[in-house]
C-alpha positions, -999 to 999 in steps of 0.1 A, spaced: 0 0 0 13 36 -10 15 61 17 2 93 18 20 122 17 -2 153 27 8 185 13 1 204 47 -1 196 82 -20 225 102 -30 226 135 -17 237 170 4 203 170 0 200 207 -2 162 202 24 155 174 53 135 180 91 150 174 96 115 155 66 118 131 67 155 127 104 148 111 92 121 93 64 138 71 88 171 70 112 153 53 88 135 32 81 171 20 52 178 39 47 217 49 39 217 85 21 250 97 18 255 134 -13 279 146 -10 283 187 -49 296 182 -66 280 212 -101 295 200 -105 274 172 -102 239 166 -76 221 142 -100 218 114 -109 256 112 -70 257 113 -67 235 84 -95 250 65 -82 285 68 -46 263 50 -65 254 22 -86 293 20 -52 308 22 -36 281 -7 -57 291 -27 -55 327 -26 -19 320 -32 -22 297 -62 -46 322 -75 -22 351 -74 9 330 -89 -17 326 -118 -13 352 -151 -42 364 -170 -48 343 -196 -43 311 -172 -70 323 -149 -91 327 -179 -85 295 -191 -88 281 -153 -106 301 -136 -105 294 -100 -142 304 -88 -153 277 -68 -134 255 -43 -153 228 -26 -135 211 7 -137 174 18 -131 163 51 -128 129 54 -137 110 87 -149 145 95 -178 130 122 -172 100 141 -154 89 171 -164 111 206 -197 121 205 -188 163 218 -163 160 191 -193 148 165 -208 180 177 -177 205 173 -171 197 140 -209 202 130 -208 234 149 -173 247 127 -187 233 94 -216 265 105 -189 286 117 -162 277 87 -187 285 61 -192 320 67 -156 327 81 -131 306 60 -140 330 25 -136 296 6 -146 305 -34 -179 298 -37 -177 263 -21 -191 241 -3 -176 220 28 -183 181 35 -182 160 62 -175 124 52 -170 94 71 -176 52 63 -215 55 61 -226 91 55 -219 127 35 -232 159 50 -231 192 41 -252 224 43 -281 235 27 -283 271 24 -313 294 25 -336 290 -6 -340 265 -29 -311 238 -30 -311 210 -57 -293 180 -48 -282 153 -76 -285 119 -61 -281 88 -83 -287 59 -57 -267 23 -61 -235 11 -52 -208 37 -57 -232 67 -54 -259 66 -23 -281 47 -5 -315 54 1 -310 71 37 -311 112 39 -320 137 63 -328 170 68 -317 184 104 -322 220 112 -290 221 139 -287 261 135 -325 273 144 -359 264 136 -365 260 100 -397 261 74 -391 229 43 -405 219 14 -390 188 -6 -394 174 -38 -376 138 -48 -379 120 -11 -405 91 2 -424 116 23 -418 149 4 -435 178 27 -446 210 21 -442 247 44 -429 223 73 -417 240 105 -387 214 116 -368 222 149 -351 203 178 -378 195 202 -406 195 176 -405 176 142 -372 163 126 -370 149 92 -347 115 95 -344 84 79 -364 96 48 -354 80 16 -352 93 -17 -373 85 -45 -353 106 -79 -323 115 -87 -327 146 -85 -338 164 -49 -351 195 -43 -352 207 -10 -364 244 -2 -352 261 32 -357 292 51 -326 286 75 -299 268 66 -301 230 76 -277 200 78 -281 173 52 -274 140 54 -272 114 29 -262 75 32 -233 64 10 -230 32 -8 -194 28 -10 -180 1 -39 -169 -31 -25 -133 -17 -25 -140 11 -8 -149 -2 23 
C-alpha cells in the first residue's frame, strides 16, 4: 500500500510527536503550526487550504486564470464526524462557523465518514443530484435543522413535505429515503443534510 503524503499539516500540534513531525517534513510535507486555542484544528486547516488558494490564485497570469478560472473550491473532510460524540458535535458546529468565516470561493464544505456525506443546505431553494446504487448513495437522507428552527418543502424523497416548521424538540425529518435523482429541498434557514453512501466493495 502507497503512503500518503499530505501537502500540509495544520494545526496547533499539541499532540504530534518530534519523531513523526520529522518524518512527514522530510517526506516534504509543509507543517504549519497555529497556537490559536479558540479554534479547533479543522478551522485551522481550512483557513490552509482558504489561504492556498489565494496563493495559487495570485501565482496565476491572465490568460491562465481565464483559461482556469479558479471560482469555486469545494473542501472534503474525510472522517470529519465519528469517534467522541462532543467531538461529532464540534465539527458540525465549525462546518456552521467555517462556512461563513473561511471566504472559501464559492464552495461548499463536506463532512464524510464510512456510512454518510453531510453538508449544508443554504437558504432557498437547493437542488441535490442523487443517483442511488453502489458507488453513489443509499436510500437514507436527512434534513436536520441544527442552526435554528426552519420552514421545508422537498421534492424527490418518500415523504416529500410542504411549508414544514422542523426544529429540535418538535418535528425532525430522519431516515427519509429518496425517490429521484434529482432532490429539491427548499429552506428558510440553513439545515444540515445527510445522505447515506453506498461505497463500492473496494472502498470499504
Amino acid at each position: 500500500m502507497l503512503e500518503q503524503i499530505p501537502d500540509y499539516i495544520c494545526g496547533d500540534l499539541d499532540s504530534i510527536r518530534p519523531e513523526v513531525r520529522e518524518h512527514y517534513e522530510k517526506k516534504g510535507a509543509k507543517v504549519i503550526q497555529d497556537p490559536d486555542q479558540y479554534s479547533s484544528d479543522l478551522t485551522k486547516s481550512l483557513k490552509c487550504v482558504s489561504n492556498y488558494a489565494k496563493s495559487m490564485t495570485s501565482q496565476m497570469d491572465a490568460n491562465q486564470t481565464k483559461q482556469h478560472p479558479v471560482s469555486v473550491m469545494h473542501a472534503v473532510i474525510i472522517g470529519g464526524i465519528g469517534g467522541r460524540f462532543d467531538q461529532g458535535f464540534s465539527q458540525l458546529h465549525h462546518l456552521y462557523t467555517a462556512s461563513k468565516e473561511m471566504n472559501l470561493p464559492s464552495g461548499q464544505i463536506f463532512l464524510v465518514n464510512s456510512q454518510s456525506i453531510c453538508f449544508l443546505l443554504n437558504k432557498g431553494i437547493n437542488r441535490i443530484t442523487t443517483p442511488v446504487g453502489p458507488g453513489f448513495f443509499a436510500e437514507d437522507v436527512g434534513i436536520i435543522p441544527i442552526g435554528r428552527p426552519s420552514v421545508i418543502t422537498t421534492k424527490g424523497l418518500e415523504w416529500d413535505v410542504t411549508d414544514w416548521h422542523t426544529e429540535f424538540g418538535g418535528q425532525m425529518s430522519t431516515s427519509n429515503h429518496i425517490r429521484s435523482d434529482n432532490v429539491e429541498i427548499e429552506t428558510s434557514e440553513r439545515v444540515l443534510f445527510t445522505i447515506e453512501v453506498d461505497w463500492p466493495p473496494e472502498a470499504r
